[in-house]
C-alpha positions as MATLAB code, in Angstrom:
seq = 'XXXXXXXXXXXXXXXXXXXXXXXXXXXXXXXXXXXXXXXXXXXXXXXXXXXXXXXXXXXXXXXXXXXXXXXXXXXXXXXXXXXXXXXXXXXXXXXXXXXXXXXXXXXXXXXXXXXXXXXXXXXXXXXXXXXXXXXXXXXXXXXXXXXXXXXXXXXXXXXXXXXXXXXXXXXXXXXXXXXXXXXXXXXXXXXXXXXXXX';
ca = [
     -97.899  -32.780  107.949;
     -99.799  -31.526  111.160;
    -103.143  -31.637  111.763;
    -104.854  -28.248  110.764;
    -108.701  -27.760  111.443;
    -109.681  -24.873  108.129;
    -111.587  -21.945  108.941;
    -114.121  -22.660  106.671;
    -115.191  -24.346  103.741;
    -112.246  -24.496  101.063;
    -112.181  -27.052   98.119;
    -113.546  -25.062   94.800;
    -113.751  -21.957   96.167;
    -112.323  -18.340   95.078;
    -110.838  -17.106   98.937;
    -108.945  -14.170   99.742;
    -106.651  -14.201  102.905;
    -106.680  -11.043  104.632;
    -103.714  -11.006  107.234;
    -102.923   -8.381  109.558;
    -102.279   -7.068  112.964;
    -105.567   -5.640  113.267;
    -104.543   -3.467  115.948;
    -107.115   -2.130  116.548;
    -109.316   -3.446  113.143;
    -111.172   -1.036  111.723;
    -113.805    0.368  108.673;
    -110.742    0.641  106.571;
    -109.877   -2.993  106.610;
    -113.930   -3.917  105.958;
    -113.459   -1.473  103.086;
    -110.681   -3.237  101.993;
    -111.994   -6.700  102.391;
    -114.994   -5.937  100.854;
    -113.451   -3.964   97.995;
    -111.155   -7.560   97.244;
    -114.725   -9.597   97.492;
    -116.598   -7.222   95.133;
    -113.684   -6.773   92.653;
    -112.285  -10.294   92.336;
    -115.445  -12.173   92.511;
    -114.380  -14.221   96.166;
    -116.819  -16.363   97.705;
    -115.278  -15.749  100.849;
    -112.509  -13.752  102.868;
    -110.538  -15.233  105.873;
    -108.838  -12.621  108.024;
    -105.988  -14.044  109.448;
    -105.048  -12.199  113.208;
    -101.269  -12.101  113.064;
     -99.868  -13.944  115.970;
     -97.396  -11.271  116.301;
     -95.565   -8.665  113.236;
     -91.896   -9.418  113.389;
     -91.218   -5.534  112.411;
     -93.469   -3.958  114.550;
     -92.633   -3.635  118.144;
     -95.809   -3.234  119.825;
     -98.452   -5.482  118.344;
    -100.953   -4.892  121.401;
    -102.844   -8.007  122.704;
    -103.460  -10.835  120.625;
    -107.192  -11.465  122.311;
    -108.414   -8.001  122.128;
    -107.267   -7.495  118.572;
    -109.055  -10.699  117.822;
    -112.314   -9.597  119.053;
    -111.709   -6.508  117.208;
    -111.521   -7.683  114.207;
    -114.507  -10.147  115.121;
    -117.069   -7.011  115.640;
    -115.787   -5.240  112.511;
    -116.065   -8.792  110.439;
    -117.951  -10.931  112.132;
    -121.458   -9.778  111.204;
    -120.357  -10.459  107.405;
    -121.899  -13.655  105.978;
    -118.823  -14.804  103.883;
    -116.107  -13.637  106.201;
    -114.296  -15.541  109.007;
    -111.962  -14.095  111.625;
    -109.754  -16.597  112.722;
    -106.865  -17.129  114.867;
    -105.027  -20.050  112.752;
    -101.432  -18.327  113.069;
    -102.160  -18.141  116.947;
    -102.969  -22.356  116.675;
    -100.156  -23.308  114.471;
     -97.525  -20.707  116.612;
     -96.258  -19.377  113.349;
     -94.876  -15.827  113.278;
     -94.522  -15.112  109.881;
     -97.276  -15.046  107.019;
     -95.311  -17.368  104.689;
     -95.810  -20.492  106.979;
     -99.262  -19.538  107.406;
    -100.095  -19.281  104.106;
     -97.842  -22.348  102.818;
     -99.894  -24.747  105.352;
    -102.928  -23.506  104.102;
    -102.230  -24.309  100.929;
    -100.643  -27.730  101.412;
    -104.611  -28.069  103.400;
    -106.715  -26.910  100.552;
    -105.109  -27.322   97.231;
    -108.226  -27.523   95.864;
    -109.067  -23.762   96.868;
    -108.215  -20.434   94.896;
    -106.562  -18.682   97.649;
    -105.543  -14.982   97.009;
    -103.577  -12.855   99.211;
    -105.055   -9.493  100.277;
    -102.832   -6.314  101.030;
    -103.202   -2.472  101.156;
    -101.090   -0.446   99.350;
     -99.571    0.387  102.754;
     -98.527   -2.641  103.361;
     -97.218   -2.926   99.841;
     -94.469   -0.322  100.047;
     -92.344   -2.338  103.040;
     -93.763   -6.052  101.704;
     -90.070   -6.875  100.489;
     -88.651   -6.333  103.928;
     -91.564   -9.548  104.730;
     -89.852  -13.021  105.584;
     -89.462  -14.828  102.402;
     -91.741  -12.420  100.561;
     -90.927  -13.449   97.165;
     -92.113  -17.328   98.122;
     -95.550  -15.584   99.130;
     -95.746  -13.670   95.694;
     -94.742  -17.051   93.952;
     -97.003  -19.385   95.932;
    -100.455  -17.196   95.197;
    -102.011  -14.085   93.406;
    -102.009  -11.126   95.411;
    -104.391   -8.007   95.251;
    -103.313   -4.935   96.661;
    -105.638   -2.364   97.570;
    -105.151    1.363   97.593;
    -104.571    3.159  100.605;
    -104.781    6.704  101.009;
    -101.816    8.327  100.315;
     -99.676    5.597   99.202;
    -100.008    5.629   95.682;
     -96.643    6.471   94.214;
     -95.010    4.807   97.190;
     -96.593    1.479   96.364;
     -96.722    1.516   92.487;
     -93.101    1.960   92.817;
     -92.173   -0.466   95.686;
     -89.372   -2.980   95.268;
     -92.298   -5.987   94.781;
     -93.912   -3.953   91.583;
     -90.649   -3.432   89.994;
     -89.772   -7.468   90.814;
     -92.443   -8.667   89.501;
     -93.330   -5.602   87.131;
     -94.583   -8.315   84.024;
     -96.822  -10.157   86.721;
     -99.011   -7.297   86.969;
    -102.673   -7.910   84.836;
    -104.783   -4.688   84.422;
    -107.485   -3.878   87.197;
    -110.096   -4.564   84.383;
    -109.250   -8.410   84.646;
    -109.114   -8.301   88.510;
    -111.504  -11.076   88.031;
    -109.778  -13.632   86.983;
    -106.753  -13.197   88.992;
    -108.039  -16.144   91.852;
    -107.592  -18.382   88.391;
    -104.330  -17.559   87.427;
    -100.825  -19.251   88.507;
     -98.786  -17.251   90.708;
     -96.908  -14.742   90.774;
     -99.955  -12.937   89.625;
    -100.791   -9.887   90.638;
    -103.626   -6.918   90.625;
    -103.554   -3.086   92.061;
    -107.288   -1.919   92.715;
    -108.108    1.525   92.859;
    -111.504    2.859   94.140;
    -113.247    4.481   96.786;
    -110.839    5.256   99.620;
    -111.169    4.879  103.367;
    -109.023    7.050  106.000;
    -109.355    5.177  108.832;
    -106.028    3.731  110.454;
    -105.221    1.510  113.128;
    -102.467    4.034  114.093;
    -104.711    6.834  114.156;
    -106.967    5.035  116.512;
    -103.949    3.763  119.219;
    -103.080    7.259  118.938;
    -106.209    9.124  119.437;
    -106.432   10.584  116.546;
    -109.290    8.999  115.159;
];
């Protein structure tokens, strides 16, 4: 197994992993982070800066979406930006998230996902290993709702699903687990911004 240096503090503690392009980052992913935190009781949340996204074409600069997710997170006290993907050269989230697990059993890692992000998850490399290897909360998004409660991952694992009222206790359970939290909702979009529109 190859050396890997953590982000932060691990063993015992509830963390949700927060991977993304971040391209640019923006209020809607703090929302988002800090909706997962609240919700299911995290000590911490580790945004993971994608190396690259295998089904996006234009993933913009690795350093500058780095520091932009830095000056939207990086004032938090419990959340790290970090470019482990970028360290270990991995492109897709499954070998991220399976090193960091084979690093800190110990931890309760959760994965953190919009609803957006939801809808296209099964076209993700081996995205039924990620569902199986940890919980996952998903987020909503605005104006994803149908789209994501009936994606191809909530019909697969459909009787994996606990009720937002136990959203708590997911970063206990054994995966697959999984949670859909609705709330307050934040427009902003990463999109929008690249394309002026925000």
């Amino acid at each position: 197994m190859r050396p890997v240096r953590l982000p932060g503090p691990a063993k015992g503690l509830r963390i949700g992993l927060f991977g993304g392009s971040f391209n640019p980052a923006h209020t809607g992913h703090l929302h988002l982070a800090e909706t997962a935190m609240k919700r299911l009781r995290l000590d911490w949340v580790w945004w993971i800066v994608a190396r690259g996204n295998p089904l996006k074409s234009d993933h913009g600069d690795f350093s500058a979406r780095l520091a932009s997710a830095e000056a939207i997170a990086g004032h938090h006290p419990r959340m790290i930006v970090t470019d482990i993907e970028q360290q270990l050269g991995y492109s897709y989230s499954w070998q991220t998230l399976l090193t960091l697990v084979s690093h800190a059993p110990e931890a309760d890692f959760v994965w953190l996902m919009g609803a957006d992000n939801m809808v296209g998850f099964h076209h993700w490399r081996r995205w039924r290993d990620i569902a199986r290897l940890m919980p996952i909360a998903i987020v909503a998004r605005p104006g994803v709702g149908p789209g994501a409660r009936n994606s191809k991952f909530a019909r697969t694992f459909v009787k994996d699903r606990i009720p937002e009222a136990y959203a708590p206790l997911l970063p206990d359970l054994a995966a697959p687990a999984w949670v859909y939290l609705i709330g307050p909702l934040d427009p902003s979009s990463s999109t929008a911004i690249r394309e002026g529109r925000a």
